[in-house]
Every structure is written in structure tokens, then in C-alpha cells.
Biopython code that builds the backbone (N, CA, C, O; Angstrom):
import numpy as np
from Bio.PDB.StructureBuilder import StructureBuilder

atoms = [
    (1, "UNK", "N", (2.201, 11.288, -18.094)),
    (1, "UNK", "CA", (1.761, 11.502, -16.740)),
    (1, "UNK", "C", (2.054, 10.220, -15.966)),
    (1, "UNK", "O", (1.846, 9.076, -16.368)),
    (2, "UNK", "N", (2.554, 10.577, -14.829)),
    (2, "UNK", "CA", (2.964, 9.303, -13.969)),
    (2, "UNK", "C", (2.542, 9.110, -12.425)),
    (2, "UNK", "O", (2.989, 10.028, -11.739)),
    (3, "UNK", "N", (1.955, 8.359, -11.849)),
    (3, "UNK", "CA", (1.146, 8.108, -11.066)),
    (3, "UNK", "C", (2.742, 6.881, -9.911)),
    (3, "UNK", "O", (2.846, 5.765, -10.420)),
    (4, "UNK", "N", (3.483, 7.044, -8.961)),
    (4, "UNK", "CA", (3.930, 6.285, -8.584)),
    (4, "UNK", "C", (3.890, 6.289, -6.774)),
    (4, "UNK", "O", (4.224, 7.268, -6.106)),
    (5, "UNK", "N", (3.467, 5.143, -6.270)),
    (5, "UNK", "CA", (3.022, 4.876, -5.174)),
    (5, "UNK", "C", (1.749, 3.276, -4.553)),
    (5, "UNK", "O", (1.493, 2.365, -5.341)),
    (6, "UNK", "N", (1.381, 3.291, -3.636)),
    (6, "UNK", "CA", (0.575, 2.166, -3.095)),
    (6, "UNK", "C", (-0.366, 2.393, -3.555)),
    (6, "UNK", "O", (-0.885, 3.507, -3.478)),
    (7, "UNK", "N", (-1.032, 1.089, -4.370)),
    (7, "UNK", "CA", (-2.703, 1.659, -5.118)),
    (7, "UNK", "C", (-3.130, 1.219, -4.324)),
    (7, "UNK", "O", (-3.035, 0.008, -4.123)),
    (8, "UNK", "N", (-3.795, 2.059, -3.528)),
    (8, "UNK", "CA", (-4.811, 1.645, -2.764)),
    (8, "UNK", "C", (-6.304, 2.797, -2.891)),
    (8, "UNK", "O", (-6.310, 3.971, -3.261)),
    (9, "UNK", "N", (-7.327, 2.034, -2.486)),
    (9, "UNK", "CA", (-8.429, 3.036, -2.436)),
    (9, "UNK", "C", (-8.078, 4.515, -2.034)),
    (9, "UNK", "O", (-8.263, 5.500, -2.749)),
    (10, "UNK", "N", (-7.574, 4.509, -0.849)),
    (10, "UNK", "CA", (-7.425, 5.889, -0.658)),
    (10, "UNK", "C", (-6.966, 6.844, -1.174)),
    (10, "UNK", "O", (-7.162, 7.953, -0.678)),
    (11, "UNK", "N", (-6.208, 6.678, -2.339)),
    (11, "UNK", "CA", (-5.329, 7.352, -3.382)),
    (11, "UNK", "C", (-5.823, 7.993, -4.306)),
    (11, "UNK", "O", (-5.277, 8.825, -5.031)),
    (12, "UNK", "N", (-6.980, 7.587, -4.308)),
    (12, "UNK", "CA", (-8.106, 8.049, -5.597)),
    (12, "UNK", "C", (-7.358, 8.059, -6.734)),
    (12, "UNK", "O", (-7.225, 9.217, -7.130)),
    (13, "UNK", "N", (-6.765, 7.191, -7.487)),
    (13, "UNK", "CA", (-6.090, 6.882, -8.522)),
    (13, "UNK", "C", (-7.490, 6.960, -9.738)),
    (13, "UNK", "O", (-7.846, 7.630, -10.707)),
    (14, "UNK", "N", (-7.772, 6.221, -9.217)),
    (14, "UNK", "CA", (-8.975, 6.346, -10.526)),
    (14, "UNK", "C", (-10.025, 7.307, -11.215)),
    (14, "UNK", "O", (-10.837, 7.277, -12.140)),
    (15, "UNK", "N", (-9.437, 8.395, -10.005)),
    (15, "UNK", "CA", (-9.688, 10.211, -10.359)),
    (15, "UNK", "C", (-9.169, 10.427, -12.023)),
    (15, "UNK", "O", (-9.773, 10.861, -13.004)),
    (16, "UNK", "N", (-7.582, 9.843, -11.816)),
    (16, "UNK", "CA", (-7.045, 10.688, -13.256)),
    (16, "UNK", "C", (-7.686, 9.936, -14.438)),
    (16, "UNK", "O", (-7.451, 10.499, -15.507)),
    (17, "UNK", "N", (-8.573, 8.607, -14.563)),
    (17, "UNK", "CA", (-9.139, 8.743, -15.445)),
    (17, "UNK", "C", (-9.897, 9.629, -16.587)),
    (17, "UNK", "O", (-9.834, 9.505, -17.811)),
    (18, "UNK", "N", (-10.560, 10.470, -15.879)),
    (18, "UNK", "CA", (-11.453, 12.165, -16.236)),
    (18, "UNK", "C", (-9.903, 12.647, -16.469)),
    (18, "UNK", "O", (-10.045, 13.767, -16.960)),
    (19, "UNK", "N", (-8.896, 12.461, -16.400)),
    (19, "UNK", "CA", (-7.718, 13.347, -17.163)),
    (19, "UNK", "C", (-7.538, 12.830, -18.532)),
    (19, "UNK", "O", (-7.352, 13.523, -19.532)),
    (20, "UNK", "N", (-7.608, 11.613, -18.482)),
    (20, "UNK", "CA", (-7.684, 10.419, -19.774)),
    (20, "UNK", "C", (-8.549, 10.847, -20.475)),
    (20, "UNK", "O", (-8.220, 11.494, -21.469)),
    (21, "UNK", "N", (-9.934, 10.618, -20.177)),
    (21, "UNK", "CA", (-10.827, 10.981, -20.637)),
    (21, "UNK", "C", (-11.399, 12.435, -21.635)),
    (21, "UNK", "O", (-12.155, 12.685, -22.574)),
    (22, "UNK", "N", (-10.579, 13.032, -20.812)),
    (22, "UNK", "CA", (-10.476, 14.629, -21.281)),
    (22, "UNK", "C", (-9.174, 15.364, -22.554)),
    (22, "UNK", "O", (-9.151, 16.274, -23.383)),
    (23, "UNK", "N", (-8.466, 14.561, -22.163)),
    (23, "UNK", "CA", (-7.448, 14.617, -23.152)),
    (23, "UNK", "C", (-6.755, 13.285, -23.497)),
    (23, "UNK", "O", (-6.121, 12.509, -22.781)),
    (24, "UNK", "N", (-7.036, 13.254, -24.685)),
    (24, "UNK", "CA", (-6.518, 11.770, -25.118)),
    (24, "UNK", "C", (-5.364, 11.332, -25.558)),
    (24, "UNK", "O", (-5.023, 10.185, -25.850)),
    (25, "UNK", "N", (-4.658, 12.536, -25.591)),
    (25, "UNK", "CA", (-3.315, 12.554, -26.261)),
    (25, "UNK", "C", (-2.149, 12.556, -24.777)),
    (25, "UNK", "O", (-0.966, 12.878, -24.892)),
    (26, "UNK", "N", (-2.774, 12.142, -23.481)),
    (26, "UNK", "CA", (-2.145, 12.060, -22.248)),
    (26, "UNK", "C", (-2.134, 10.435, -22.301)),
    (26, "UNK", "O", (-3.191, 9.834, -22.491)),
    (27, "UNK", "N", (-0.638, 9.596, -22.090)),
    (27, "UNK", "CA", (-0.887, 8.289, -21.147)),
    (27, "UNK", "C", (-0.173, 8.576, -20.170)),
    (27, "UNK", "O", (0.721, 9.407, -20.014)),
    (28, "UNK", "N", (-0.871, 7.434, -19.178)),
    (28, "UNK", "CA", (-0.521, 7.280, -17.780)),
    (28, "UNK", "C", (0.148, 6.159, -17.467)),
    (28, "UNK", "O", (-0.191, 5.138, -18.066)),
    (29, "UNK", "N", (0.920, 6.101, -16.764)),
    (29, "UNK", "CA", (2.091, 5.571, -16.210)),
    (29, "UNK", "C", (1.229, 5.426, -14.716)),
    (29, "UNK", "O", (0.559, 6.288, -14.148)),
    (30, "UNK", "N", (1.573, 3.661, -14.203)),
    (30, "UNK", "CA", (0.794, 3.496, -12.678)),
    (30, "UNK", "C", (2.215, 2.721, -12.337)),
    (30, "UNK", "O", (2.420, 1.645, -12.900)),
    (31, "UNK", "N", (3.002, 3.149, -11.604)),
    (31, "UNK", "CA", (4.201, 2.451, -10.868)),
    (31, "UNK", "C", (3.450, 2.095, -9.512)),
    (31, "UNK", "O", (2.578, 2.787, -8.985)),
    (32, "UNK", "N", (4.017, 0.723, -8.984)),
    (32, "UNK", "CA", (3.302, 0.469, -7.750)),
    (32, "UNK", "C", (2.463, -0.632, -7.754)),
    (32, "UNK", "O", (2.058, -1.212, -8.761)),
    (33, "UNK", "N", (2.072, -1.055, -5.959)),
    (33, "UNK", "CA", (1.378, -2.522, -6.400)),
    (33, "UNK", "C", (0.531, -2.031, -4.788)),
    (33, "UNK", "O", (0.739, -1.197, -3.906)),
    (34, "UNK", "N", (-0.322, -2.922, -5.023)),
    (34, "UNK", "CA", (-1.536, -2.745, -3.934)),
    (34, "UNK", "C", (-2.454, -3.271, -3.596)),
    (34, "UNK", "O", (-2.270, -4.397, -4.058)),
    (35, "UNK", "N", (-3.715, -3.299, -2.910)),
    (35, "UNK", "CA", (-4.886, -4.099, -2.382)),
    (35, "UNK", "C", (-5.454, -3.823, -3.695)),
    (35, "UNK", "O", (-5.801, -4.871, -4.240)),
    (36, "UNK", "N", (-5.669, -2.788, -4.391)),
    (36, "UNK", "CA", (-6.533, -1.553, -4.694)),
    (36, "UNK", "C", (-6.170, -2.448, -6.845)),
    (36, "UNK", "O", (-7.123, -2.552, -7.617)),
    (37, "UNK", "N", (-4.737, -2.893, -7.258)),
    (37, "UNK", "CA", (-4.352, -3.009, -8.106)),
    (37, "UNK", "C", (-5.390, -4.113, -9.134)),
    (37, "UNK", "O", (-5.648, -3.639, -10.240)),
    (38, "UNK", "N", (-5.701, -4.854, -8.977)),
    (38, "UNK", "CA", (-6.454, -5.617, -9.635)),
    (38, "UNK", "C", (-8.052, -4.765, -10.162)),
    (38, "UNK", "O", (-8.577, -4.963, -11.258)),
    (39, "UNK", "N", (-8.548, -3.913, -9.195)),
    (39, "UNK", "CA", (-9.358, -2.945, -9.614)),
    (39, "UNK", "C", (-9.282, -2.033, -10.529)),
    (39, "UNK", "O", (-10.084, -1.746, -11.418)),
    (40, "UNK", "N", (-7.892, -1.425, -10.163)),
    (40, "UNK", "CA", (-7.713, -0.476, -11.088)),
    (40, "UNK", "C", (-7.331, -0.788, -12.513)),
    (40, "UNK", "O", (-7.267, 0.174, -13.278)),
    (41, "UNK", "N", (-7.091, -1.891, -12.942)),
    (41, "UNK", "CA", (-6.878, -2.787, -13.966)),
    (41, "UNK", "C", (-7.552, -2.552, -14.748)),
    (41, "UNK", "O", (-7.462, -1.903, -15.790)),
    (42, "UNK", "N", (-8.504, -3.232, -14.144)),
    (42, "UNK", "CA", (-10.006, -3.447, -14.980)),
    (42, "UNK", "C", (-10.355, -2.192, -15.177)),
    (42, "UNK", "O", (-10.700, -1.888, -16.318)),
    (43, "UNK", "N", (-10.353, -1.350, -14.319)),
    (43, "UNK", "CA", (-11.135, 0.283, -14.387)),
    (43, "UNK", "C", (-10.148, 1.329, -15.823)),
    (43, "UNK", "O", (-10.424, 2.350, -16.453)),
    (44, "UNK", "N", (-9.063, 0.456, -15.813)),
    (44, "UNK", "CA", (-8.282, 1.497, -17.145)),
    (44, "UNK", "C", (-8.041, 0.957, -18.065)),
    (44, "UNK", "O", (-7.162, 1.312, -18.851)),
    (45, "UNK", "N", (-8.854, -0.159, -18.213)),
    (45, "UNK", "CA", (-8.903, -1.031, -19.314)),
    (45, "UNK", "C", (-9.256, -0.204, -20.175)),
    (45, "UNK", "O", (-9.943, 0.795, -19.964)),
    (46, "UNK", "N", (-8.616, -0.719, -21.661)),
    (46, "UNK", "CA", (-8.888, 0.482, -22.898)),
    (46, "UNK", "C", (-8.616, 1.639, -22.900)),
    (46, "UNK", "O", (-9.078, 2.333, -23.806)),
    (47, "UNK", "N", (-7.702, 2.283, -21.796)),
    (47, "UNK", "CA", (-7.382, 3.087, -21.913)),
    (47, "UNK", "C", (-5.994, 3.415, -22.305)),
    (47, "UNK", "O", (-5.330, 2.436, -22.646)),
    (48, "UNK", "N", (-5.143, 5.063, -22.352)),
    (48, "UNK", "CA", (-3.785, 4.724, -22.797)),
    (48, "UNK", "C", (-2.727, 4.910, -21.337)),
    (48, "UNK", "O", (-1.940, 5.780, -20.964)),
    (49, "UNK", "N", (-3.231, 3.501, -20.748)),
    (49, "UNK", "CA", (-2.493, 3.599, -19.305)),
    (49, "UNK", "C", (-1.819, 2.442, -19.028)),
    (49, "UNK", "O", (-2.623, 1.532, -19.230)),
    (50, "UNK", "N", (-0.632, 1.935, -18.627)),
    (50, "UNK", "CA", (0.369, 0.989, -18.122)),
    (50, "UNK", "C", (0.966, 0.709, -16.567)),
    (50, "UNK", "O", (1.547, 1.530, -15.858)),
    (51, "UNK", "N", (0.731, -0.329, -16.333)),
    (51, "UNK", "CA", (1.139, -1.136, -15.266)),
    (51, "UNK", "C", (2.179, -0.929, -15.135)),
    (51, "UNK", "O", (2.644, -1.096, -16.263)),
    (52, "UNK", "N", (3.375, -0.510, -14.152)),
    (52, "UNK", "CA", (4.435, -1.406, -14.781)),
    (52, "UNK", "C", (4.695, -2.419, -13.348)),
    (52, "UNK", "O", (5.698, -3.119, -13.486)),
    (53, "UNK", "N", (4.048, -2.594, -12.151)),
    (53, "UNK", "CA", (4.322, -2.766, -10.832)),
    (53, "UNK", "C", (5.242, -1.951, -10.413)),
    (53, "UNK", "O", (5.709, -0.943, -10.943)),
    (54, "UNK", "N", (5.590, -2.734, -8.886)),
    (54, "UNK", "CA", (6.766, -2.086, -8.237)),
    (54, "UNK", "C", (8.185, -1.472, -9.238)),
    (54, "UNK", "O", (8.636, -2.058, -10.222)),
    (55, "UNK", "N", (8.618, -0.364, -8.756)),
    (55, "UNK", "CA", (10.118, -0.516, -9.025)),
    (55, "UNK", "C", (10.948, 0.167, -7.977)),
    (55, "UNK", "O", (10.525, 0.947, -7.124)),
    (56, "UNK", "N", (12.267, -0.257, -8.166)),
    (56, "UNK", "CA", (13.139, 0.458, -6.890)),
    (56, "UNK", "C", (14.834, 0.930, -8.161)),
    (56, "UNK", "O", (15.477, 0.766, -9.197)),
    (57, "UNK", "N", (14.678, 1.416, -7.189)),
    (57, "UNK", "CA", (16.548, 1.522, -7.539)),
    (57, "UNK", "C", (16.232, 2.488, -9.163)),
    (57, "UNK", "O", (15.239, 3.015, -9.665)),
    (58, "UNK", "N", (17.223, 2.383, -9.431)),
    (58, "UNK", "CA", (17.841, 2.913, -11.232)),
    (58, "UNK", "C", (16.239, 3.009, -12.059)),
    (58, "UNK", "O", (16.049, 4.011, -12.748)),
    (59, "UNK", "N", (15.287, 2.110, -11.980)),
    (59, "UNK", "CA", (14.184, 1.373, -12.746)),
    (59, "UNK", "C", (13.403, 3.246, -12.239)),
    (59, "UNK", "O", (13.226, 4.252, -12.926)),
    (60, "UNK", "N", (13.236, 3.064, -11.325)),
    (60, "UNK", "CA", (12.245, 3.767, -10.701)),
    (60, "UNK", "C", (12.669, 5.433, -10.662)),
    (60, "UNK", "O", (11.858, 6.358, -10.699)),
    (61, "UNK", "N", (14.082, 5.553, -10.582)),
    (61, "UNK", "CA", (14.666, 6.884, -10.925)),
    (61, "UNK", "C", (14.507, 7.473, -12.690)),
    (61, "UNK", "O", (14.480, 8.587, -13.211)),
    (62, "UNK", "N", (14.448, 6.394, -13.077)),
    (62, "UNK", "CA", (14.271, 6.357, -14.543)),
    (62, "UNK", "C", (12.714, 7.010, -15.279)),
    (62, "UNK", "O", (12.363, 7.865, -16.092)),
    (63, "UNK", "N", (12.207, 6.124, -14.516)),
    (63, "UNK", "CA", (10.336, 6.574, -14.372)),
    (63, "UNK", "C", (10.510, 7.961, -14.025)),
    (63, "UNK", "O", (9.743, 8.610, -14.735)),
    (64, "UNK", "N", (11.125, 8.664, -13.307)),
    (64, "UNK", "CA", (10.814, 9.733, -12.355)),
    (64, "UNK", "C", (11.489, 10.583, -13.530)),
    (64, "UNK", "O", (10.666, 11.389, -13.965)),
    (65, "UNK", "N", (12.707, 10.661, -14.174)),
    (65, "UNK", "CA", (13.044, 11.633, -15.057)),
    (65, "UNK", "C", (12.465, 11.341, -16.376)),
    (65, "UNK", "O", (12.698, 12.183, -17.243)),
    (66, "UNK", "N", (11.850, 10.453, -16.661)),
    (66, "UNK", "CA", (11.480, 10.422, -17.855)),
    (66, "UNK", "C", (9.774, 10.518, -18.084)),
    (66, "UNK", "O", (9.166, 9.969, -19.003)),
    (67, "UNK", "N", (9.259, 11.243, -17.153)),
    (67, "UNK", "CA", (7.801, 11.755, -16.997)),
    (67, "UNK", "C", (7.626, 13.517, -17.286)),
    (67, "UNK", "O", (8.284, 14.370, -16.690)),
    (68, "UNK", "N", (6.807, 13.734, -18.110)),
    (68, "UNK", "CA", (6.322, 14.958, -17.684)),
    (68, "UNK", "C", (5.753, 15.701, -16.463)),
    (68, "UNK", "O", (5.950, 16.861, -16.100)),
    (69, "UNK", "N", (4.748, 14.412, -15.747)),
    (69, "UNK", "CA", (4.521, 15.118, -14.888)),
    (69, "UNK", "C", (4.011, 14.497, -13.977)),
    (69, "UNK", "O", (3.373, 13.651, -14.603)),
    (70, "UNK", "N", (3.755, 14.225, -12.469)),
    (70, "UNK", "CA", (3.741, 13.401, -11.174)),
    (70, "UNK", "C", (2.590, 14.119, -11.071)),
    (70, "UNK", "O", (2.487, 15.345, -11.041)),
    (71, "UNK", "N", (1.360, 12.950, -10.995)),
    (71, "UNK", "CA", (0.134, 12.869, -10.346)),
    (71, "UNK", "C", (-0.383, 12.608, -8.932)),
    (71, "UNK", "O", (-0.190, 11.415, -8.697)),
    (72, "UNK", "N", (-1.093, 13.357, -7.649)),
    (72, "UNK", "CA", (-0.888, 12.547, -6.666)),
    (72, "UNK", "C", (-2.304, 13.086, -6.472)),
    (72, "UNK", "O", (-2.510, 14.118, -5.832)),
    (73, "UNK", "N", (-2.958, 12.600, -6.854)),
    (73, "UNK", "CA", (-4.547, 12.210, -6.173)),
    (73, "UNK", "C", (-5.274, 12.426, -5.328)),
    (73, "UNK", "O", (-6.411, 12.866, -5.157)),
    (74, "UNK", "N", (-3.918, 11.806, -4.435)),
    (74, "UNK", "CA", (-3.993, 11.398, -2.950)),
    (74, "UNK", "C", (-4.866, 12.615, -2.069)),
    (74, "UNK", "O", (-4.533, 13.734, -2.460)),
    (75, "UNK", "N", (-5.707, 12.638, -1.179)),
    (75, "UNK", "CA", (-6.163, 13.761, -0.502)),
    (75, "UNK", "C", (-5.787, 13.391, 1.586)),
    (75, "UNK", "O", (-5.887, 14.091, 2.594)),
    (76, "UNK", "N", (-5.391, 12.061, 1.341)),
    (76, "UNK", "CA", (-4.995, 11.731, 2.669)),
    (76, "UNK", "C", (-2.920, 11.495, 3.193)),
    (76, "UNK", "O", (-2.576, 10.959, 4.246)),
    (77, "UNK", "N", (-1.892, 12.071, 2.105)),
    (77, "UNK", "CA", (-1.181, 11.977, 2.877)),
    (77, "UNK", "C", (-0.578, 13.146, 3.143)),
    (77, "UNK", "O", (-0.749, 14.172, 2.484)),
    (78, "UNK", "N", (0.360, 13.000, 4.398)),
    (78, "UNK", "CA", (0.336, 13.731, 5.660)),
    (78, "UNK", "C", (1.849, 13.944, 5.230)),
    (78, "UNK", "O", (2.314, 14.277, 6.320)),
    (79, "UNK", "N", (2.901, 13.967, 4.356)),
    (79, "UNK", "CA", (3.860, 14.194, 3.792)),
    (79, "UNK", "C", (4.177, 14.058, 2.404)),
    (79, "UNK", "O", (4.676, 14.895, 1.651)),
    (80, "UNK", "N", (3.871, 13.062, 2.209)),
    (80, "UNK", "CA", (3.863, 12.713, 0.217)),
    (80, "UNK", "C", (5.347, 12.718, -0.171)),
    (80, "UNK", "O", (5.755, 13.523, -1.008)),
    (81, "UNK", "N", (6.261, 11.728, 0.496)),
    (81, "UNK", "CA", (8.334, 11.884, 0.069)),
    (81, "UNK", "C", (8.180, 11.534, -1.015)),
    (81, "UNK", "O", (9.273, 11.834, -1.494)),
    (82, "UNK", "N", (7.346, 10.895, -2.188)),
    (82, "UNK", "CA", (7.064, 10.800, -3.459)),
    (82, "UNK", "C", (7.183, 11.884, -4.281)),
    (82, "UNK", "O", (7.958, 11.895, -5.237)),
    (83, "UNK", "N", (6.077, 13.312, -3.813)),
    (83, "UNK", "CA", (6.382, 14.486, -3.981)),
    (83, "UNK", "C", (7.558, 15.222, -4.098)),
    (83, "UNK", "O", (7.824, 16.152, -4.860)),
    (84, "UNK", "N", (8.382, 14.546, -3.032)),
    (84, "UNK", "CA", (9.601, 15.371, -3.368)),
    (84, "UNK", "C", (10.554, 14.348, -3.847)),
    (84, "UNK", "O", (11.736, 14.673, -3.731)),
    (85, "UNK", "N", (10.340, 13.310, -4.303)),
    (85, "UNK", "CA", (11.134, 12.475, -5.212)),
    (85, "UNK", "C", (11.591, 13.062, -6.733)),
    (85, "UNK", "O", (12.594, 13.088, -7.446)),
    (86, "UNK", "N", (9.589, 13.706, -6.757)),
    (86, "UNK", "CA", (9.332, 13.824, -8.098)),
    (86, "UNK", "C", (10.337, 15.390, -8.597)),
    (86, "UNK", "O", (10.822, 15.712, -9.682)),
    (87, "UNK", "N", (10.333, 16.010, -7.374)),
    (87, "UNK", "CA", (10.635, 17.734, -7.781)),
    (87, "UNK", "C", (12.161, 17.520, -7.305)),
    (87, "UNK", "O", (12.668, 18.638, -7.207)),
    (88, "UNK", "N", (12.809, 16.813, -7.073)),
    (88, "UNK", "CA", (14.220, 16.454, -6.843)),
    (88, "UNK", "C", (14.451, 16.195, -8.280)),
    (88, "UNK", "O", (15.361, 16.858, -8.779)),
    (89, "UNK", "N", (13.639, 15.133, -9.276)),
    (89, "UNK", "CA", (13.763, 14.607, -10.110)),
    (89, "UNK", "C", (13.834, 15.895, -11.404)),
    (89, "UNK", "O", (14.640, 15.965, -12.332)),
    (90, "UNK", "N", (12.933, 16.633, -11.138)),
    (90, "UNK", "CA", (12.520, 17.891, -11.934)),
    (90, "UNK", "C", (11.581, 17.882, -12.549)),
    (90, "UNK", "O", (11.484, 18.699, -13.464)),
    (91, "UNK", "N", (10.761, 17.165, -12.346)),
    (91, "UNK", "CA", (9.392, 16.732, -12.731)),
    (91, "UNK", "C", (8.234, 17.348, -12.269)),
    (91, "UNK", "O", (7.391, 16.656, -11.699)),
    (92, "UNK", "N", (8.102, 18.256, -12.388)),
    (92, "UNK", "CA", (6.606, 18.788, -11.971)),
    (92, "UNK", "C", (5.560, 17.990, -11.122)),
    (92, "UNK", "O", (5.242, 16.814, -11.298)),
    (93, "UNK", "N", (5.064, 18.887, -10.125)),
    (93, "UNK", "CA", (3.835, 17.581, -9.468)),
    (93, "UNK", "C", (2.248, 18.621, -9.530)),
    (93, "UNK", "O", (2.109, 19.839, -9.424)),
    (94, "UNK", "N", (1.239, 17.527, -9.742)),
    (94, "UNK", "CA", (-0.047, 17.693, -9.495)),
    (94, "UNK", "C", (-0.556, 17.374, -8.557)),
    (94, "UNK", "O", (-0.535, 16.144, -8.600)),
    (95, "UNK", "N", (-1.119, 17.735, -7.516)),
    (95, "UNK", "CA", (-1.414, 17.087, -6.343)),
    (95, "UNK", "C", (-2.783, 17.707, -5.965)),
    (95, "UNK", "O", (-3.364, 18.601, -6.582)),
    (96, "UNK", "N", (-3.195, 17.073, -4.841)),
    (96, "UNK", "CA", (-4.179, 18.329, -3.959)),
    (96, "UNK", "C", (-3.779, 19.076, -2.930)),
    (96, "UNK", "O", (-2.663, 19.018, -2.413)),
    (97, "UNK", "N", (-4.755, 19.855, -2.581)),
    (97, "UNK", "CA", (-4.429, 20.516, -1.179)),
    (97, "UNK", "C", (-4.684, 20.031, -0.046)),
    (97, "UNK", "O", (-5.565, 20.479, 0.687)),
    (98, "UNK", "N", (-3.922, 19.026, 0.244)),
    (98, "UNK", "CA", (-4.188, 18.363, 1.580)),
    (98, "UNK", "C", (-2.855, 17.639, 2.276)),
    (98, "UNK", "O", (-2.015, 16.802, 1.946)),
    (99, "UNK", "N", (-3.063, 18.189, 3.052)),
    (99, "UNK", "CA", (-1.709, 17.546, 4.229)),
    (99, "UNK", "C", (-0.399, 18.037, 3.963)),
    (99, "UNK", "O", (-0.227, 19.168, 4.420)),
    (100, "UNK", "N", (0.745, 17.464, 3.269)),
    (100, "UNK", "CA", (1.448, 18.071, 3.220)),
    (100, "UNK", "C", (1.922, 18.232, 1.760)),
    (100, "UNK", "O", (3.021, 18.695, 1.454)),
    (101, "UNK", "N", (1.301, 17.949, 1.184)),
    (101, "UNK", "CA", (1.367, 18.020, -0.156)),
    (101, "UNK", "C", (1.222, 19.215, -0.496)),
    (101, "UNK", "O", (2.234, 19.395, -1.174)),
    (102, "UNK", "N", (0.577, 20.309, -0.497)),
    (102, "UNK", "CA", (1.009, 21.824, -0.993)),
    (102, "UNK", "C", (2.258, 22.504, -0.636)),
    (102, "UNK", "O", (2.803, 23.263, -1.437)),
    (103, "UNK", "N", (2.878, 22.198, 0.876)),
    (103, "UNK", "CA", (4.512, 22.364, 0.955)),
    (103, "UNK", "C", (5.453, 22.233, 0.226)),
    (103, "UNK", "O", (6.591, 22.454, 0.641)),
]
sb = StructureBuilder()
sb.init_structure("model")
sb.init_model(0)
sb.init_chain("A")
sb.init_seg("    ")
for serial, (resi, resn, name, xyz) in enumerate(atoms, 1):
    if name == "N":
        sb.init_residue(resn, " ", resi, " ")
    sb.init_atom(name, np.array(xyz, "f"), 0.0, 1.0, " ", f" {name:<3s}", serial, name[0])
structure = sb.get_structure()
């Protein structure tokens, strides 16, 4: 499971923990850097989840095909081009119903 975007509070990243939690045989993948990153650190400590920061280019296309499946938390964005990074990629997405993310 792969989580890629700005950690920030609003993202509710620290939702998919209770995915962790619930099934243990899931790790998470956190691409991305943020206000929010040093929190979430600590908050997935011990868990089976990885940092990797930013990536761009080849690095980050790489992440995107080599995931099962794109997490987006998020309940505040108003397009989500991540979203369609991920389903360009062929990667399945999880998201909520909000904004433009069910499109």
C-alpha cells in the first residue's frame, strides 16, 4: 500500500494506521515530505511502514508501478492529479468521497 503526496495534517495519513493495525500482512509506503512528517514518524513507529521522502522523475514512477494499491485519505482535495497518476500507472486507488476524488 502506498501513500504518495504532502504530509500534512489535512491528509489524514495517520487514518491508514487502523489498516496496519487490522491487517498485518499490509506495509505502507509514505512518499513525500511535509509540516505534518516528523509526526507521522513517530506515530508509525513499529510499524511495517517506510519513509522514503520526496521523489520525482523515474524514482517516483517506479513507486507508482510497483504498489498494489494508492491510498488517499485525503477528504479535502478538490482534484487529487495523484489519483490519476496512480490509475495511469494501473494501480488501483482507495480514496474517499470527497471533492474530486470519486471522478
Amino acid at each position: 500500500m502506498v501513500y504518495i503526496g504532502r504530509l500534512g495534517r489535512e491528509k489524514r495519513i495517520e487514518e491508514l494506521h487502523a489498516v496496519l493495525d487490522q491487517n498485518p500482512n499490509i506495509h505502507l509506503v509514505i512518499v513525500g515530505g511535509g509540516p505534518y512528517t516528523d509526526t507521522l514518524k513517530e506515530g508509525f513507529k513499529g510499524s511495517q511502514t517506510v519513509f522514503t521522502g520526496i521523489l520525482r522523475g523515474q524514482p517516483l514512477w517506479e513507486m507508482f508501478a510497483s504498489s498494489d494499491v494508492f491510498c488517499l485519505p485525503s477528504d479535502s482535495e478538490a482534484l487529487g492529479f495523484v489519483v490519476l497518476d496512480s490509475l495511469a500507472s494501473g494501480v488501483p486507488v482507495i480514496g474517499t468521497r470527497a471533492g474530486g476524488i470519486p471522478d
